[in-house]
C-alpha positions as CSV (number, residue, x, y, z in Angstrom):
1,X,182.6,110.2,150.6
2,X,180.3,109.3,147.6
3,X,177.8,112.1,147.4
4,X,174.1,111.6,145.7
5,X,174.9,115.0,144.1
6,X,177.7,113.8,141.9
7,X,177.5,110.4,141.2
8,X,181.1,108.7,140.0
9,X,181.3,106.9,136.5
10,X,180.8,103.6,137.6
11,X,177.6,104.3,139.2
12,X,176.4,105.9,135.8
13,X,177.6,103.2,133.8
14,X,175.5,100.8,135.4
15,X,172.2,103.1,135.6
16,X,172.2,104.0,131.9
17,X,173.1,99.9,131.5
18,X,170.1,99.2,133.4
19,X,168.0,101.9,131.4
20,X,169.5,100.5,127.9
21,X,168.1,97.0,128.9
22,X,164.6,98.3,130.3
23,X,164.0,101.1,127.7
24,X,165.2,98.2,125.1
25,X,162.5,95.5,126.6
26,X,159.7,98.7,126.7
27,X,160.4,99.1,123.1
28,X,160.0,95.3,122.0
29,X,157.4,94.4,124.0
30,X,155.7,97.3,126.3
31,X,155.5,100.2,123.8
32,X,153.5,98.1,120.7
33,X,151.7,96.6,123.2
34,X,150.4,99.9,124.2
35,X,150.2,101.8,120.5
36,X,148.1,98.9,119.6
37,X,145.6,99.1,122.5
38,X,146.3,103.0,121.5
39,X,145.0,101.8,118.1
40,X,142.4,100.0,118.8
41,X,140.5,102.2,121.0
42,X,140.9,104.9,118.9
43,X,139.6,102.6,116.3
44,X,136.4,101.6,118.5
45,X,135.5,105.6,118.9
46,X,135.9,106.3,115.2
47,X,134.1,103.6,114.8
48,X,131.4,104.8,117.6
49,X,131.2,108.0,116.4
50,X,130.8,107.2,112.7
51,X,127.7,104.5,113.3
52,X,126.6,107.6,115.8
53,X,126.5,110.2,112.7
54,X,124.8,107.4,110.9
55,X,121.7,106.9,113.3
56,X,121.2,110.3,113.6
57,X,121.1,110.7,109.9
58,X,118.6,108.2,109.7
59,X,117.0,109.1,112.8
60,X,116.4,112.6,110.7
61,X,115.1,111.1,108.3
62,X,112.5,109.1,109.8
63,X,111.5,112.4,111.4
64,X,111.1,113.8,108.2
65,X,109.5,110.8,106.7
66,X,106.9,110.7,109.9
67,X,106.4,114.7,109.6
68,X,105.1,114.1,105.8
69,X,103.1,110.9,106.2
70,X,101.5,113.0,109.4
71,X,101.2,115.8,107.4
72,X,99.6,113.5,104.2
73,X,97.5,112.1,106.7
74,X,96.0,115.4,107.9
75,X,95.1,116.9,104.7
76,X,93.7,113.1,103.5
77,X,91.6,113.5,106.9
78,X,90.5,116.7,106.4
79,X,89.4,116.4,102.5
80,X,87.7,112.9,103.7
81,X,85.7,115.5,106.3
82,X,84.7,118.2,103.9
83,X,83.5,115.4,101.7
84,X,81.9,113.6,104.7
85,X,80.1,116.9,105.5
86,X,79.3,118.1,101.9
87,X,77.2,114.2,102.1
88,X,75.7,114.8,105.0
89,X,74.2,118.0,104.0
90,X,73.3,116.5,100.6
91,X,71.3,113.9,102.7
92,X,69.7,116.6,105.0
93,X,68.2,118.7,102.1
94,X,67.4,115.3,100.0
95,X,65.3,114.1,103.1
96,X,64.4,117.8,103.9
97,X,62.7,117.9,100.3
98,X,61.2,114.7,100.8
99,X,60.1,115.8,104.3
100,X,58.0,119.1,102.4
101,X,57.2,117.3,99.8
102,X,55.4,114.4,102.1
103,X,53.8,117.2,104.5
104,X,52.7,118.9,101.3
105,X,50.7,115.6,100.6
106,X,49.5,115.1,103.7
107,X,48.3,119.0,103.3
108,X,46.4,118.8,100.6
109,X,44.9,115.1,101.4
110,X,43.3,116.6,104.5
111,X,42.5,120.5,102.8
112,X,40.4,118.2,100.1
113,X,39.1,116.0,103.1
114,X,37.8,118.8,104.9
115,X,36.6,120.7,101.5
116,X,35.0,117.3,101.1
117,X,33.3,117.2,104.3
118,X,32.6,121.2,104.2
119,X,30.4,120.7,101.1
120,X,28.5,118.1,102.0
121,X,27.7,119.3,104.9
122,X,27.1,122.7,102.8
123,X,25.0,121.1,99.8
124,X,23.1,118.0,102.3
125,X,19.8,119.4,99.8
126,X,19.1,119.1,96.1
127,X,18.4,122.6,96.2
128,X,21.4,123.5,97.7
129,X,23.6,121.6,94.8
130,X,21.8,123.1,92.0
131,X,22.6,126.4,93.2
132,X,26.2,125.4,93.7
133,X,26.7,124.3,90.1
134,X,25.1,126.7,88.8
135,X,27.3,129.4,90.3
136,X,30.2,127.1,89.6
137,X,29.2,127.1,85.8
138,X,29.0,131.4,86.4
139,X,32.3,131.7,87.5
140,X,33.7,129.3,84.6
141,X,32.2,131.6,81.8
């Protein structure tokens, strides 16, 4: 009685027969088959990973390129203020000082209008405008 324990040589003659002829057709065809698709997919992550390192690198340095054109920009901004400002504040005092000096005018335009108008009204006699000069000539000597 043929037992699945012990198998008799005819029965492992044919199994390692069959194995030979399918290991033998793995080899030619099955096993390059899958080292190359082994191979190529390896090849595709290198690959991956290598253009990956890449746009990182560049990815860091378009950070750092954006961080000093931001921080160019920032300083350029803030000198083009200070100047801005240090313009403006010329412009205020220049039309400050024109402000006095036109108020000034004005001033003394209506002090000699009204000095004008006081002495006339002050000297309206002959009498009155001799004395005038007269003390005018006493307080030059």
């Amino acid at each position: 009685m043929p037992s699945i324990l012990t198998p008799d040589f005819g029965l492992l003659f044919w199994m390692l027969l069959s194995f030979l002829v399918v290991f033998f057709l793995l080899a030619k065809y099955g096993f390059p088959a899958i080292v190359k698709a082994v191979e190529e997919r390896k090849n595709f992550i290198d690959e991956s990973l290598k253009n990956a390192r890449e746009a990182n690198e560049k990815l860091a340095g378009i950070q750092a390129e954006s961080e000093t054109l931001l921080r160019e920009a920032r300083d350029k901004a803030q000198a083009e203020g200070r100047q801005q400002l240090e313009e403006a504040k010329k412009a205020i005092e220049a039309e400050k000082e024109l402000a006095l000096r036109d108020i000034r005018s004005q001033v003394a335009d209506l002090s000699m209008q009204i000095a004008e108008k006081v002495l006339r009204n002050k000297l309206a006699g002959d009498g009155e405008q001799e004395k005038y000069i007269e003390r005018m000539l006493d307080e030059v000597k």
